[in-house]
VOBA-1610 file (N, C-alpha, C; in pm, whole numbers, padded with zeros to 5 digits, always signed):
BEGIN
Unk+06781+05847-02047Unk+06699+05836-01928Unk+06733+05707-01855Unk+06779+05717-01711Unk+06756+05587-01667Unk+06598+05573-01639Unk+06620+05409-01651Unk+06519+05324-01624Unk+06489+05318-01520Unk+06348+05288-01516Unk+06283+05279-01412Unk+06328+05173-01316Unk+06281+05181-01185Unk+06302+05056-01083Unk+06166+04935-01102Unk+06099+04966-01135Unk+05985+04905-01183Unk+06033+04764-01282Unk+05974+04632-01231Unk+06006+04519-01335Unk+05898+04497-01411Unk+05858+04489-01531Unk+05747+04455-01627Unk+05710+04355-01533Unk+05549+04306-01608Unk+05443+04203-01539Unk+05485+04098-01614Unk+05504+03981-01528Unk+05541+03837-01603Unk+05385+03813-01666Unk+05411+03772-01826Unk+05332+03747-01897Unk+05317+03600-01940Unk+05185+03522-01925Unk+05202+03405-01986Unk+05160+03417-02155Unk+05126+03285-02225Unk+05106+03296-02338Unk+04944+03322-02368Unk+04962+03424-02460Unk+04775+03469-02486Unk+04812+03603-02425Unk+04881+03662-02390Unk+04913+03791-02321Unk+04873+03837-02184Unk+04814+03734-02114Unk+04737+03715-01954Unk+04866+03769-01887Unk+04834+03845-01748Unk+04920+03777-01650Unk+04909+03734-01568Unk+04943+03681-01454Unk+04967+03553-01378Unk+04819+03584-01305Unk+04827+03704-01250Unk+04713+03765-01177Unk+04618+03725-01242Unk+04583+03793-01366Unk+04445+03764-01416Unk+04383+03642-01439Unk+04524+03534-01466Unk+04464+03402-01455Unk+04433+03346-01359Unk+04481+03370-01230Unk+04418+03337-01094Unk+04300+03365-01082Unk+04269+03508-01074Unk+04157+03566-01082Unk+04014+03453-01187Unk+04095+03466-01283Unk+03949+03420-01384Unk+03963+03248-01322Unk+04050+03213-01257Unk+04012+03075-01213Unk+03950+03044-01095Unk+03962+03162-00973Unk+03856+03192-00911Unk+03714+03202-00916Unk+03705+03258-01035Unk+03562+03316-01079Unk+03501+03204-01114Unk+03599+03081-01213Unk+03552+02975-01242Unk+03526+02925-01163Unk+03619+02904-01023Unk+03560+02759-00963Unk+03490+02826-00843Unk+03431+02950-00864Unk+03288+03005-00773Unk+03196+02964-00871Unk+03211+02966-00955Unk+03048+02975-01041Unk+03014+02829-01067Unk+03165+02714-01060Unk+03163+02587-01096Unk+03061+02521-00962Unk+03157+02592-00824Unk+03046+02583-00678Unk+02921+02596-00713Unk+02862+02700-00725Unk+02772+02721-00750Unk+02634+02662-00825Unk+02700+02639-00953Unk+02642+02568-01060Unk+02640+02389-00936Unk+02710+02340-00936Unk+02726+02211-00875Unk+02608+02172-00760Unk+02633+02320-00663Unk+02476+02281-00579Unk+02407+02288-00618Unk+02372+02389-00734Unk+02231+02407-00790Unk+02135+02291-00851Unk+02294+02187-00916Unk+02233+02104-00958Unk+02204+01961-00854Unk+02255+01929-00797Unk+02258+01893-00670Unk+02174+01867-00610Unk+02101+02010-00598Unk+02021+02048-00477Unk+01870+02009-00626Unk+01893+02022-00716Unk+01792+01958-00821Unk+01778+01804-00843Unk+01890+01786-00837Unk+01842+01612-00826Unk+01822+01523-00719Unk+01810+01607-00593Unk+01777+01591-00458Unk+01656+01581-00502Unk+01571+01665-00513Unk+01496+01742-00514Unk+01367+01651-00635Unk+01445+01575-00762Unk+01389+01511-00783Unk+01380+01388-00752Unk+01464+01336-00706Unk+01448+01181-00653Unk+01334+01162-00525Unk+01340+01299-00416Unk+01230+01304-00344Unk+01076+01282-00390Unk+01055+01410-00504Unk+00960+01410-00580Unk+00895+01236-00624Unk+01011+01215-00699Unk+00994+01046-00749Unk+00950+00957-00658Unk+01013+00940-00540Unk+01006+00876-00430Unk+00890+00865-00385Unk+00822+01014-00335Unk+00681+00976-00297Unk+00581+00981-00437Unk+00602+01028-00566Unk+00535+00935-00600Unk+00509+00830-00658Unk+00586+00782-00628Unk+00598+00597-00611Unk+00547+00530-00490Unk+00564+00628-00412Unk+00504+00609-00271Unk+00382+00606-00313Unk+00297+00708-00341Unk+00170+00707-00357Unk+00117+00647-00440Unk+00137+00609-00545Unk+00114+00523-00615Unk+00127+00351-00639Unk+00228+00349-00519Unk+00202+00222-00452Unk+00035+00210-00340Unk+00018+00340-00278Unk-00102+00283-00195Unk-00178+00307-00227Unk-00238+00386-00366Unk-00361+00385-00429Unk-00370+00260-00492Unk-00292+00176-00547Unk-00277+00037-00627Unk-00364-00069-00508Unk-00291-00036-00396Unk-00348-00102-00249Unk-00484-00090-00255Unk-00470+00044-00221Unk-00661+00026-00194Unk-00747+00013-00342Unk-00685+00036-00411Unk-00801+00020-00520Unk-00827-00115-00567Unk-00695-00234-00521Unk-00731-00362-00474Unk-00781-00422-00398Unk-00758-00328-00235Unk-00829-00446-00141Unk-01027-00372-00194Unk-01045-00224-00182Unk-01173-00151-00268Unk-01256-00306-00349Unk-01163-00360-00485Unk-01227-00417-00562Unk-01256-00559-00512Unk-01169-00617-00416Unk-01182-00767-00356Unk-01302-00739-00253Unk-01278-00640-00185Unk-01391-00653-00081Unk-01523-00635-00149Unk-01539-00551-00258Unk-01685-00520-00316Unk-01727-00639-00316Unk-01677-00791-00390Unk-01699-00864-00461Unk-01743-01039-00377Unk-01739-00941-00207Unk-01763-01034-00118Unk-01896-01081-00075Unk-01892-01182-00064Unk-02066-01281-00044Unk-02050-01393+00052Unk-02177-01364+00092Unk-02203-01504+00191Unk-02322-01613+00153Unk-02303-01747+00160Unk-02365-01877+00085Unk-02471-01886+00216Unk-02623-01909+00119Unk-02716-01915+00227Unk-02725-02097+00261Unk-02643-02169+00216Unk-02595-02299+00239Unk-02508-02362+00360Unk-02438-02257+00417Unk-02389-02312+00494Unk-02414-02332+00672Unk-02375-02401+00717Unk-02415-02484+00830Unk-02373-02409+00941Unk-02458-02295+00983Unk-02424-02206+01123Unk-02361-02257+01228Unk-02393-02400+01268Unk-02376-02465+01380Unk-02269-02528+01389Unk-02157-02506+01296Unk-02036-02468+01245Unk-01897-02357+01250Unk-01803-02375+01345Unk-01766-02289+01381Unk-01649-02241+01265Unk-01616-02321+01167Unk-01568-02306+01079Unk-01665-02289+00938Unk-01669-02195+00862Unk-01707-02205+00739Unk-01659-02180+00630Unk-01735-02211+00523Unk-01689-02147+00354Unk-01666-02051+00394Unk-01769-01972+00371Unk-01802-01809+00349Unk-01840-01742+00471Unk-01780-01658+00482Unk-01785-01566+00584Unk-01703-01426+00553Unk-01703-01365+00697Unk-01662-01195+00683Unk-01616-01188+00822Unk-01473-01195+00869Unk-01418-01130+01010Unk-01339-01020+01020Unk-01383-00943+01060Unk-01247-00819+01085Unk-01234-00771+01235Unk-01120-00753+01246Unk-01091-00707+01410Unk-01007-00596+01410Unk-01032-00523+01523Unk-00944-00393+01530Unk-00835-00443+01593Unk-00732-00383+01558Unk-00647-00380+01616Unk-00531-00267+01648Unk-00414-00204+01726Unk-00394-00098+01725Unk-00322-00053+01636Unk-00229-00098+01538Unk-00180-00046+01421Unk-00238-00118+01304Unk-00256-00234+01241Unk-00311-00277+01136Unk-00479-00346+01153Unk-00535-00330+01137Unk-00652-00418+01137Unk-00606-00549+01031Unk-00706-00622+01077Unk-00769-00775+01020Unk-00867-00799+00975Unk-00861-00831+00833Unk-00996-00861+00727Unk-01013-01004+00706Unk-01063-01084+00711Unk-01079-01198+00622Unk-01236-01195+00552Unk-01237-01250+00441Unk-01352-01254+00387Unk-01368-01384+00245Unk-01457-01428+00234Unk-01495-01511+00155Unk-01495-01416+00000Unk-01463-01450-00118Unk-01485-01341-00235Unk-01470-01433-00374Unk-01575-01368-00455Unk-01581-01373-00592Unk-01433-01301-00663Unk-01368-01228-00609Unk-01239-01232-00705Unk-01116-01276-00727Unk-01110-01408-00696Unk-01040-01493-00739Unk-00988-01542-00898Unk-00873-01501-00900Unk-00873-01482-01052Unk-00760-01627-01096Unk-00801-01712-01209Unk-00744-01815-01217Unk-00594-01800-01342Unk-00459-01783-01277Unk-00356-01753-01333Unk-00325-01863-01433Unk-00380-01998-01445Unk-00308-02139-01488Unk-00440-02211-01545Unk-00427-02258-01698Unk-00544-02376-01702Unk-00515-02486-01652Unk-00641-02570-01648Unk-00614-02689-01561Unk-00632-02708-01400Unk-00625-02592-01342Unk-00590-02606-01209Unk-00744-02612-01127Unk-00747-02677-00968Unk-00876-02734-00907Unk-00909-02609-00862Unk-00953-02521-00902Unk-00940-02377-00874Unk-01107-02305-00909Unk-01133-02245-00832Unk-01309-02147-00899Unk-01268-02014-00876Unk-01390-01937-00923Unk-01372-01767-00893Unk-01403-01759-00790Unk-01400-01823-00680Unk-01378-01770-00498Unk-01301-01835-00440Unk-01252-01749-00321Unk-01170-01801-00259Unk-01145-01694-00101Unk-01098-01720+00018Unk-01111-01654+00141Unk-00946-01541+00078Unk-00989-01457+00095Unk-00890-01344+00123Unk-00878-01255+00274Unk-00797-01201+00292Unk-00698-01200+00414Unk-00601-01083+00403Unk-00642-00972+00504Unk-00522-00840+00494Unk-00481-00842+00648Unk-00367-00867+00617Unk-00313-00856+00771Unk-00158-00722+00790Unk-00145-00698+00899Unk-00015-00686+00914Unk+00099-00748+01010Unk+00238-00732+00929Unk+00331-00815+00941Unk+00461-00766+00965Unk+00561-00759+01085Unk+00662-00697+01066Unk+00825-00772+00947Unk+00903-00704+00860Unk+00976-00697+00761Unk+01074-00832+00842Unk+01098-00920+00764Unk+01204-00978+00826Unk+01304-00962+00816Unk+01403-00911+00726Unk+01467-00852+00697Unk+01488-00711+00811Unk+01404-00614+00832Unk+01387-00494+00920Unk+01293-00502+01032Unk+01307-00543+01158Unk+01188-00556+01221Unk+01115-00426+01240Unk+01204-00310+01238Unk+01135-00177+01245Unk+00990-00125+01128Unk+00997-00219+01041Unk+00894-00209+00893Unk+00782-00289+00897Unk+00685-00240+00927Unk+00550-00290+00917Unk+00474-00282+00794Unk+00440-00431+00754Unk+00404-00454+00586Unk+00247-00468+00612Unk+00167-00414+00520Unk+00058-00487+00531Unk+00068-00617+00410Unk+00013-00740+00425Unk+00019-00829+00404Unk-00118-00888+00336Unk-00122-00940+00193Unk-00187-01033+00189Unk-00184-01150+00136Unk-00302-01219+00168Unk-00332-01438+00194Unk-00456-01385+00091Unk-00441-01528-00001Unk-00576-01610-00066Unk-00492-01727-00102Unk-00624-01768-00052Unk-00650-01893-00058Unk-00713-01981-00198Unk-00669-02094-00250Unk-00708-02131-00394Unk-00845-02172-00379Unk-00858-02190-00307Unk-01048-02255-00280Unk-01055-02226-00161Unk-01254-02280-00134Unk-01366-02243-00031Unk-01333-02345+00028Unk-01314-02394+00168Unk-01337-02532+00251Unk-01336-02491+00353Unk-01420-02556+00444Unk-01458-02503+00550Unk-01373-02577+00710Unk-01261-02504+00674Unk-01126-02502+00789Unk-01105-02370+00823Unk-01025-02354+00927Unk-00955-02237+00949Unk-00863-02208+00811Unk-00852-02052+00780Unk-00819-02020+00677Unk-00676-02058+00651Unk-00584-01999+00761Unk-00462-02067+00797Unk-00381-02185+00729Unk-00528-02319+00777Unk-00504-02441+00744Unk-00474-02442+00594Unk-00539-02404+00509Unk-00596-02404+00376Unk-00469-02353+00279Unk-00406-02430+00191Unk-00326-02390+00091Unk-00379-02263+00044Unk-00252-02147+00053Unk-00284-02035-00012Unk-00136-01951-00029Unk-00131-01819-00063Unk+00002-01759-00086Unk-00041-01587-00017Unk+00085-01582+00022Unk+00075-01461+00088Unk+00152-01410+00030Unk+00166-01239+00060Unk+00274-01153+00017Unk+00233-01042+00056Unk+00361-00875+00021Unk+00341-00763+00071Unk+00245-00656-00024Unk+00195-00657-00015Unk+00073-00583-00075Unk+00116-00444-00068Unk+00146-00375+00039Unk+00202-00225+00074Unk+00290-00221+00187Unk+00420-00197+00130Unk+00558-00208+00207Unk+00524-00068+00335Unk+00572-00110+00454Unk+00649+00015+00563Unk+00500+00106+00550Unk+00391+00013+00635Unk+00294+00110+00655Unk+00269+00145+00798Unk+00208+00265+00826Unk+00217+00275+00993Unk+00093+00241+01072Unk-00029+00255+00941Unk-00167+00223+00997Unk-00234+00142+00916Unk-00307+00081+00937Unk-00445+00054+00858Unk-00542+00010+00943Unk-00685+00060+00894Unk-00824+00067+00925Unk-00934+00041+00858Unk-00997-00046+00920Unk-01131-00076+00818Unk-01256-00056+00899Unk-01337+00028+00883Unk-01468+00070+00954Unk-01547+00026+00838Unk-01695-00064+00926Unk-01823-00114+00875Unk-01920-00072+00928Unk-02022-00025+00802Unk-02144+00053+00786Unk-02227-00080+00815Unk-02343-00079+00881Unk-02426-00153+00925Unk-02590-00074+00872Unk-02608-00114+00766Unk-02729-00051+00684Unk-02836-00061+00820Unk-02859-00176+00863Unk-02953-00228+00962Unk-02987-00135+01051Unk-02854-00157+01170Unk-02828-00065+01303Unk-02811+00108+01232Unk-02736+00145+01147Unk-02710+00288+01068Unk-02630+00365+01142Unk-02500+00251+01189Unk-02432+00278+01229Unk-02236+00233+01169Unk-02166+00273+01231Unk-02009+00250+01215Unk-01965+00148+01302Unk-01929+00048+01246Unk-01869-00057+01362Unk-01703-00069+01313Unk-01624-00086+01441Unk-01451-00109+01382Unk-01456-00251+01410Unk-01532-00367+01361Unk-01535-00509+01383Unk-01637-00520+01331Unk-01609-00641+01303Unk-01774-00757+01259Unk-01693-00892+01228Unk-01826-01021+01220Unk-01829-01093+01235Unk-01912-01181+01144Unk-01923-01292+01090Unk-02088-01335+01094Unk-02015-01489+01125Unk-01960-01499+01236Unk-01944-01677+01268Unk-02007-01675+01402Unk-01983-01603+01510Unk-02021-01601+01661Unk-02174-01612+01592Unk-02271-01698+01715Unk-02430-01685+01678Unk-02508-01595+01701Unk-02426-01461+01800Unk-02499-01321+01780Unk-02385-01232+01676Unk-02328-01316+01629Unk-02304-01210+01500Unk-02366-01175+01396Unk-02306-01081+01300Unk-02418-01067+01221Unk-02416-01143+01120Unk-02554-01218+01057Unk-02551-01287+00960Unk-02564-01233+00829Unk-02490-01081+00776Unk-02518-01018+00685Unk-02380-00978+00672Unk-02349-00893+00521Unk-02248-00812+00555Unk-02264-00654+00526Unk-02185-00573+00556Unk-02234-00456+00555Unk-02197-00347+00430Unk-02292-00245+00434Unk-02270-00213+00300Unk-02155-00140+00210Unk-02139-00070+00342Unk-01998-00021+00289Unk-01886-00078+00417Unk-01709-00076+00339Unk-01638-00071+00401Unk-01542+00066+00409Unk-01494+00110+00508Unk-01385+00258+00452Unk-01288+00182+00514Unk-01188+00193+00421Unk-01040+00153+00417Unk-00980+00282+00419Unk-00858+00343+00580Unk-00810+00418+00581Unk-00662+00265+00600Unk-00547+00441+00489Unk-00421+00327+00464Unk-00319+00450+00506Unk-00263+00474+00613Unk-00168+00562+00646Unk-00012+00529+00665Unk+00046+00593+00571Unk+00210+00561+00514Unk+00308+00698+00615Unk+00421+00656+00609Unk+00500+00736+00633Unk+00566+00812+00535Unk+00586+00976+00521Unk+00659+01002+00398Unk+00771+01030+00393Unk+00828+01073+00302Unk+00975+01126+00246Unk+01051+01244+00367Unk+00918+01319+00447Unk+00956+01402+00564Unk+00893+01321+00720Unk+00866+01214+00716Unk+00882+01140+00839Unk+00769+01189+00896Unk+00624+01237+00793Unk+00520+01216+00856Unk+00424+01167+00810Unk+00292+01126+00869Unk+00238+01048+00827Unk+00133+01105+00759Unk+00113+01019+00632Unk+00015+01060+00527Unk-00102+00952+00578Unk-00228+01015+00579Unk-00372+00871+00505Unk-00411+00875+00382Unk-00463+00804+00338Unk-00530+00777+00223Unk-00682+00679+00261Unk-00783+00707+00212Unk-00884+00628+00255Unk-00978+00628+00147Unk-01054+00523+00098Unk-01162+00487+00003Unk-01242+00419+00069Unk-01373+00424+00014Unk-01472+00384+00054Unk-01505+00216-00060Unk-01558+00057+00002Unk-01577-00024-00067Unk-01705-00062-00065Unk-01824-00050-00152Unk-02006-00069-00130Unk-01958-00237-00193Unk-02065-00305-00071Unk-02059-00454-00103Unk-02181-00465-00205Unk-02202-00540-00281Unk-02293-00562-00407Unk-02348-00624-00358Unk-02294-00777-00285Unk-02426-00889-00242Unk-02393-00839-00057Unk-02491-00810+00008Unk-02498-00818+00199Unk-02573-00905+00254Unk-02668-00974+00170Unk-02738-01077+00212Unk-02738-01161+00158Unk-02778-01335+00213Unk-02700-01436+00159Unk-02714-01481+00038Unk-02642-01577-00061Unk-02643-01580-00170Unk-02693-01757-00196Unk-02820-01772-00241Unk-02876-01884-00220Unk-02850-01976-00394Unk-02745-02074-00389Unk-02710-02129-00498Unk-02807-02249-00537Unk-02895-02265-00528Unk-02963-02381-00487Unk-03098-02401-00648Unk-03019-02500-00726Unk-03098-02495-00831Unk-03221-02493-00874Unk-03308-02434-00949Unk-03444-02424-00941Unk-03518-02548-01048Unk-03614-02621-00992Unk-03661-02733-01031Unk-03739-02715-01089Unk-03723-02761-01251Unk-03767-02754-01384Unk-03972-02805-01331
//
C-alpha cells in the first residue's frame, strides 16, 4: 500500500501535541486572569473595608473624648466678673465649617510627678487647615497645664490633631433655663450666661472612602451648670 500523504502529529514528551499544549496553556492563563482579579478585586475590597474602619474608629475615639472633657466642665463661683479675662469659663462660637469650644475642665490628667500642674485646666477644639495639605481640615486640640486668668492663647499649653481631614464640626447648647438650642454661648460678656448648659451635642462629619460625607454625633450632660463655690467652711 502506498502511504498516505498525511504527516503524523509532531509529538512532544508526555505524548502531548503541540496543539494541546497551547490549548491547556490558554486555559491556564484564562483561569490564572481570572483567579488574579478575583483576588485583586478582594484585597481592594479589604483595604477599603479597613480604611473606613479606622476611619470610624478614629471619630468615635474623638467624640467619646471631647463627650468626656466637656461633661467634666465647671465654673468657680470665685471669680471676678468685672474681668474680661478669667479662670473658668465656657465659649463656643459657630462657625461655618468647624465650630469653637473653649472651656475650663476637671479633666486634666497629670502625665509626670513633680510637675506645677492640678486636675484642671482650659481646653480648646478648634479647626485647623494640614500644613503639609492645605486642602485637609484637622480638628484640633489645646490644653492648657493650669487655670490663670489670661487669654487662653497666652497660657503654656500643647496642641495637636485630635481627628485628621474633617469636613464639619458642630456643637449645639441646651439651655435648661430658656428650653431651648443655642449654636453659641458664652459666660464672659455681662449678658452672657452665667451658667453652663446641660447638655452639649457634638455633631463630627468626616469624609469617606466614596467621597461622601458621613456624621457622627453624641450627646455630652454637664454634671456641674452652676457655679462651683470652693470656699472653705469655718470650723
Amino acid at each position: 500500500m502506498r502511504p498516505s500523504g498525511r504527516r503524523p502529529a509532531v509529538r512532544v514528551s508526555g505524548g502531548f501535541t503541540l496543539i494541546e499544549v497551547m490549548l491547556a496553556l490558554a486555559i491556564l492563563g484564562f483561569v490564572t486572569t481570572i483567579m488574579w482579579g478575583s483576588f485583586n478585586q478582594t484585597i481592594t475590597s479589604k483595604r477599603a473595608i479597613e480604611t473606613a474602619q479606622e476611619r470610624t474608629h478614629t471619630v468615635r475615639v474623638a467624640l467619646m473624648r471631647m463627650a468626656r472633657e466637656i461633661e467634666m466642665g465647671y465654673l468657680s463661683a470665685s471669680e471676678n466678673t468685672a474681668l474680661s479675662d478669667r479662670r473658668t469659663f465656657m465659649v463656643g462660637s459657630s462657625h461655618g465649617d468647624v465650630d469653637e469650644l473653649s472651656f475650663s475642665s476637671f479633666a486634666h490628667q497629670r502625665l509626670r510627678a513633680g510637675l506645677a500642674e492640678g486636675d484642671t485646666a482650659v481646653i480648646g477644639y478648634f479647626g485647623e487647615r494640614d500644613p503639609d495639605n492645605r486642602r485637609v481640615l484637622n480638628l484640633m486640640r489645646r490644653e492648657t497645664r493650669r487655670l490663670q486668668a489670661e487669654n487662653p492663647s497666652n497660657i503654656i499649653g500643647e496642641a495637636y490633631v485630635l481627628c485628621p481631614d474633617v469636613s464639619r464640626v458642630k456643637f449645639s447648647y441646651y439651655d435648661h433655663k430658656l428650653k431651648t438650642w443655642a449654636n453659641d454661648w458664652t459666660t464672659l460678656d455681662a449678658s452672657g450666661n452665667q451658667y453652663l448648659p446641660t447638655h452639649i451635642r457634638i455633631t463630627l462629619t468626616v469624609i469617606d472612602e466614596r467621597g461622601q460625607d458621613v456624621s457622627y454625633s453624641t450627646d455630652a450632660r454637664i454634671r456641674m451648670t452652676e457655679k462651683v463655690d470652693y470656699k472653705p467652711v469655718k470650723q
